[in-house]
N, C-alpha and C positions, 0 to 999 in steps of 0.2 A: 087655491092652486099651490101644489108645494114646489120645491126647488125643481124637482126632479122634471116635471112637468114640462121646466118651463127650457129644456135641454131635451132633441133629438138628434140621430145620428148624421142626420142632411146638415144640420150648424156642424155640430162637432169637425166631420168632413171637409166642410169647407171653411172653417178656421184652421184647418191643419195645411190644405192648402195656399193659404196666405200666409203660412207661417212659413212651409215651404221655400215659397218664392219670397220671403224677406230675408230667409239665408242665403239665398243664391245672389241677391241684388248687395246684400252688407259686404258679403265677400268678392264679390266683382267692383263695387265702389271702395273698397279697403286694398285693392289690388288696383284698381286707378290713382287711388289717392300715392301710394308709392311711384307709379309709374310717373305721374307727373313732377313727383319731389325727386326723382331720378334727373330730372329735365334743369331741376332751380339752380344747380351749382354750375351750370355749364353758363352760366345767366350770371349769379352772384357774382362766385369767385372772379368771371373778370372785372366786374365793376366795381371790385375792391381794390385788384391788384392796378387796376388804371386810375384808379382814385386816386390812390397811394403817389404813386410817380407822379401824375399831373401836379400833385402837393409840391411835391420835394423837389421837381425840376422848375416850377415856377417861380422859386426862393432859387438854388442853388445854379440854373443852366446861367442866370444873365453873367456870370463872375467868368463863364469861357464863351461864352458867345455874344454876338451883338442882340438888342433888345427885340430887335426884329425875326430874327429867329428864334428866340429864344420864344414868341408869342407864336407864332407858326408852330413849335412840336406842340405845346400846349392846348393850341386852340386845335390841332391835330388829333390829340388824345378826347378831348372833351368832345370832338365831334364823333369815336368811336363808342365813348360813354355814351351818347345821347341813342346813338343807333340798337347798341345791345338794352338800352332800359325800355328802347321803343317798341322793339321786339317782342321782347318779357312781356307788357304791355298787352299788345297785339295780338298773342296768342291767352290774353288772360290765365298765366299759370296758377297765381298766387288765390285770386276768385274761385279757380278751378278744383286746388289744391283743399280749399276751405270745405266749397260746396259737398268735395267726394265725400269728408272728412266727415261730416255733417251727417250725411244721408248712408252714410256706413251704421255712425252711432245711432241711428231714427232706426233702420230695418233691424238692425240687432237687437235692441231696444223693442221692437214690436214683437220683433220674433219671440222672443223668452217670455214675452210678458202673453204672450197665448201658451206658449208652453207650459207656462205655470196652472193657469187656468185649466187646459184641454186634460189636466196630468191631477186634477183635484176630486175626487169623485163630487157628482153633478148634485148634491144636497149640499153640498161644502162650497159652492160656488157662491160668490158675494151678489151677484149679477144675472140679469135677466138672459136670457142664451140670448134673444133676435137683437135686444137690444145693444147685446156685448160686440154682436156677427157685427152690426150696422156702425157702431163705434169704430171696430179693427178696420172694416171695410173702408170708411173714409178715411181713414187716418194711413191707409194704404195708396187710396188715389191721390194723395196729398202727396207724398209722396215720392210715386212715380212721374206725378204732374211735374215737380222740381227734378228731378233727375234728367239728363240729358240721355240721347238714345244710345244705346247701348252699343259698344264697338263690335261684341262676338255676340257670334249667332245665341238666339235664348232658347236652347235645343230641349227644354223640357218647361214649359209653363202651364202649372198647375190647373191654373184658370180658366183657361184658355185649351189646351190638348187632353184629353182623356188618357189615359195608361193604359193602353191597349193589351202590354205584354203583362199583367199585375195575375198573378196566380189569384188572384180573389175574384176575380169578374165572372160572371154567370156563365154556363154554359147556353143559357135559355137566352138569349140574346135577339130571338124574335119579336119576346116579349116587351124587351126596354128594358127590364130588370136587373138592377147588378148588386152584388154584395159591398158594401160599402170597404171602401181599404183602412186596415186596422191603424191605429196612430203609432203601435210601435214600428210598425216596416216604414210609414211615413218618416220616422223620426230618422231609421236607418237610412233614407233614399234622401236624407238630409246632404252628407259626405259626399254620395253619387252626384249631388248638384254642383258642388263645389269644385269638383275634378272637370266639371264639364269647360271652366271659364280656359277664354286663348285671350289676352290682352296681348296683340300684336301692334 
């Protein structure tokens, strides 16, 4: 059996579809992963800048005040620190922040690495086609398994909805028959994905 063989256009097809949807999830998890590091400094910066003073007034207030008060702003501020690191906390930003971070460089990472493959003619390919399909395919549900669900609507998934509108599709459509869609308008309808994301 030669290379060629061992490569039809039903794989091809649907590695481009999963190639698809790993641009669209790297870029909607790379636009999370900001969204939340938008969130960290509102968190950080004050428990620096009340760090800071709890320091300097716990040495410097007892010299104007009595000890008694001077342990009241103190124990004041440490109780505002404890609230905003509780928070942070709470909403697991810094986990969150990792996780996007993460599963950005995974789908990108998958993405290009079928790109390269889909983009080789099929004797120049290192790899068994079903064997490659079933590799991408898990390492896809892997994943999405880690991924948390998605905040905007996922208004085109590959996998999942047919492309109704796609100039390639049969007219014969009684039959079940469709012309498979080419990889270069795929690769084009890459960008179209990306425009889709609303992180609100």
């Amino acid at each position: 059996m030669n290379g060629d063989s061992k490569w039809s256009e039903d794989i091809e097809n649907l590695l481009e579809k999963i190639r698809l949807n790993c641009v669209y999830r790297s870029e909607y998890h790379r636009k999370s992963f900001y969204h939340y590091k938008s969130y960290e400094k509102w968190f950080q910066l004050p428990l620096i800048i009340l760090s800071a003073c709890n320091s300097v007034l716990a040495v410097s207030l007892a010299g104007y005040t009595n000890q008694r008060t001077a342990s009241g702003v103190t124990c004041l501020i440490s109780l505002f620190s404890g609230i905003i690191s509780s928070v942070e906390l709470f909403l697991s930003i810094q986990d969150t922040m990792k996780l996007e971070l993460e599963l950005s460089k995974s789908f990108y990472t998958l993405s290009i690495n079928i790109y390269k493959t889909l983009h080789l003619s099929a004797h120049l390919r290192s790899s068994n086609g079903k064997e490659y399909l079933e590799k991408c395919f898990s390492q896809y549900n892997q994943l999405t398994e880690h991924s948390k669900l998605l905040k905007s609507k996922y208004k085109k998934d590959h996998l999942i909805v047919e492309n109704t509108d796609s100039p390639h599709k049969s007219d014969s459509s009684s039959t079940g028959s469709t012309t498979p869609i080419s990889l270069s308008e795929n690769h084009l309808a890459s960008n179209d994905l990306i425009d889709q994301l609303e992180i609100l």
